[in-house]
Short mmCIF file of the C-alpha atoms (twelve columns), coordinates in Angstrom:
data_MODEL
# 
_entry.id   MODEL 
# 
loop_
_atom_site.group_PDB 
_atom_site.id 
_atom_site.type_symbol 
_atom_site.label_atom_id 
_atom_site.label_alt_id 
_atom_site.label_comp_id 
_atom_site.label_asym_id 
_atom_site.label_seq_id 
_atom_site.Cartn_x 
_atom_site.Cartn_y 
_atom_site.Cartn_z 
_atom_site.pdbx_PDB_model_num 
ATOM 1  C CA . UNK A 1  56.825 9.563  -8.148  1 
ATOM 2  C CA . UNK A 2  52.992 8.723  -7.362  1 
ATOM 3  C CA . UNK A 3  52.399 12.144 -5.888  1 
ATOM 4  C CA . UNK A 4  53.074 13.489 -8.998  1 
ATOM 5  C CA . UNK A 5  51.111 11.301 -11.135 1 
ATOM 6  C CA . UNK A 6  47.927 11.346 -8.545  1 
ATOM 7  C CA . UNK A 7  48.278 15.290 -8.784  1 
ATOM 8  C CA . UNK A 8  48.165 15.361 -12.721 1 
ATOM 9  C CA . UNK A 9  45.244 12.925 -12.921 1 
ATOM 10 C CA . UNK A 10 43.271 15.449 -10.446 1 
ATOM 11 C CA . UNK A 11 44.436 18.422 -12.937 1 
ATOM 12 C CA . UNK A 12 43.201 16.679 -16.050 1 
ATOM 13 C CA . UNK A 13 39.812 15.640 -14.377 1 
ATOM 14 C CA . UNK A 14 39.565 19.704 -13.562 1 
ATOM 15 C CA . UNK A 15 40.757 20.838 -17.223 1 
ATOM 16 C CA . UNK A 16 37.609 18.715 -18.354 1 
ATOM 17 C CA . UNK A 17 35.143 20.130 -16.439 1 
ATOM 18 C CA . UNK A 18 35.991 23.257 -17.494 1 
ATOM 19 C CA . UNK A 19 35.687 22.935 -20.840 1 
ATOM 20 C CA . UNK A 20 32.351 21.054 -20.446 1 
ATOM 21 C CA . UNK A 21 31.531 24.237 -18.219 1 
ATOM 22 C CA . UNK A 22 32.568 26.918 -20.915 1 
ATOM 23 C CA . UNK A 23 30.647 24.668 -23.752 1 
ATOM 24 C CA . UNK A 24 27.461 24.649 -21.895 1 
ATOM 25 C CA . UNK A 25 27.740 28.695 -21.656 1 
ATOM 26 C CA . UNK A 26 28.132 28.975 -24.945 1 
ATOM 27 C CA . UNK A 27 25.509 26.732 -26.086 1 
ATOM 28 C CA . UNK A 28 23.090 29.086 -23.768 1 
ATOM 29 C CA . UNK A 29 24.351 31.913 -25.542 1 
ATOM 30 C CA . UNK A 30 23.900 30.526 -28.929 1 
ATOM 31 C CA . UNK A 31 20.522 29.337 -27.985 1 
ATOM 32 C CA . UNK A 32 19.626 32.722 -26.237 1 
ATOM 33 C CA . UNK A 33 20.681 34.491 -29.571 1 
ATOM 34 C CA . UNK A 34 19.272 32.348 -32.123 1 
ATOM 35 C CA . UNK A 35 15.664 30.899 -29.814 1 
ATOM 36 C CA . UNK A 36 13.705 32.555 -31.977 1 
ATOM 37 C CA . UNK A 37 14.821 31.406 -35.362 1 
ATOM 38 C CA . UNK A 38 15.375 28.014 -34.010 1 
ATOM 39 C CA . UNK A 39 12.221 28.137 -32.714 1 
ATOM 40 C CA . UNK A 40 10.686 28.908 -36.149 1 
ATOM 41 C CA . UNK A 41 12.676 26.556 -38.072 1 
ATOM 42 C CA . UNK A 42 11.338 23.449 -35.760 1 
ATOM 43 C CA . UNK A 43 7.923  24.917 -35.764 1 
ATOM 44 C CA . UNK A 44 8.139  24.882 -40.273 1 
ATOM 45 C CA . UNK A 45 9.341  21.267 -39.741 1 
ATOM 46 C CA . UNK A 46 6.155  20.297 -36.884 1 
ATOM 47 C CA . UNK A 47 3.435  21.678 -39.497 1 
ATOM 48 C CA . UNK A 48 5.610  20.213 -42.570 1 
ATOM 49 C CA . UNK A 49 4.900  16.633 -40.636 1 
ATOM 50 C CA . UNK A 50 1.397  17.395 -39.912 1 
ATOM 51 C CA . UNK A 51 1.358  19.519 -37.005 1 
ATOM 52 C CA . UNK A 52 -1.460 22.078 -35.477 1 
ATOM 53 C CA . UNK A 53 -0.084 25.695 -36.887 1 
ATOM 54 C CA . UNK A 54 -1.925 27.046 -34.205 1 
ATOM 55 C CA . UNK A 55 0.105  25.641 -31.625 1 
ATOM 56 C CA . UNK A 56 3.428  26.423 -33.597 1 
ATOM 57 C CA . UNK A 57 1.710  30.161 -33.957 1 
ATOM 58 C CA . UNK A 58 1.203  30.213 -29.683 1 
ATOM 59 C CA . UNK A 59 4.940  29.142 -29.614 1 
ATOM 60 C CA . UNK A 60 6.286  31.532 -31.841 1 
ATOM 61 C CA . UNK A 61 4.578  34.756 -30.754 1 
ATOM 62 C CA . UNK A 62 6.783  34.544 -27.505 1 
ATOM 63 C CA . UNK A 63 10.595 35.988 -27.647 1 
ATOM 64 C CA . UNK A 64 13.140 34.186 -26.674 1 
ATOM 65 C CA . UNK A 65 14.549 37.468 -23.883 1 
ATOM 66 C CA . UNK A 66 10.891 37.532 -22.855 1 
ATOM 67 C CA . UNK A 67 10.881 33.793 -22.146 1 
ATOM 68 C CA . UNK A 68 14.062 33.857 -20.363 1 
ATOM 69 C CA . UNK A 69 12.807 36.614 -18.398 1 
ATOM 70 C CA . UNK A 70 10.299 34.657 -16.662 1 
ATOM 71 C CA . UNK A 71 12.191 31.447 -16.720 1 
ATOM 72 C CA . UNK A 72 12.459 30.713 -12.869 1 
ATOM 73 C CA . UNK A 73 9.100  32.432 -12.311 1 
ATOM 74 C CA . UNK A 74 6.850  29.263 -13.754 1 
ATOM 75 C CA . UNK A 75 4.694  32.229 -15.362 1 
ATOM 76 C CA . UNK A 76 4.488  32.137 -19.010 1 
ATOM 77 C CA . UNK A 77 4.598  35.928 -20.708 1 
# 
């Protein structure tokens, strides 16, 4: 009878991980899809509290497929 329960508790623990695992893609997709206008929204809300547009401007001009591009490169496009 503990065989079986040591087994399930193994499963569960590999069910979780999983999920967590499928999440995380998704969230990368969603943020791959959606960088820029993220991106701009945060960058409205930066100069709304008193932020350099400039900077929001240098951050913007960048696309998000661009960025990713170069990602593991440590070269900025």
């Amino acid at each position: 009878m503990n065989r079986i329960r040591k087994g399930k508790h193994g499963q569960a623990m590999t069910e979780y991980i999983i999920i967590v695992a499928i999440i995380a893609l998704a969230a990368l997709a969603v943020f791959g899809l959606f960088g820029d206008r993220i991106r701009a929204m945060i960058g409205g809300a930066v100069t709304d509290l008193g932020g350099d547009q400039s900077e929001v401007d240098t951050a913007t001009q960048t696309k998000s497929a661009d960025y990713l591009k170069t990602l593991g490169t440590g070269t900025t496009p």
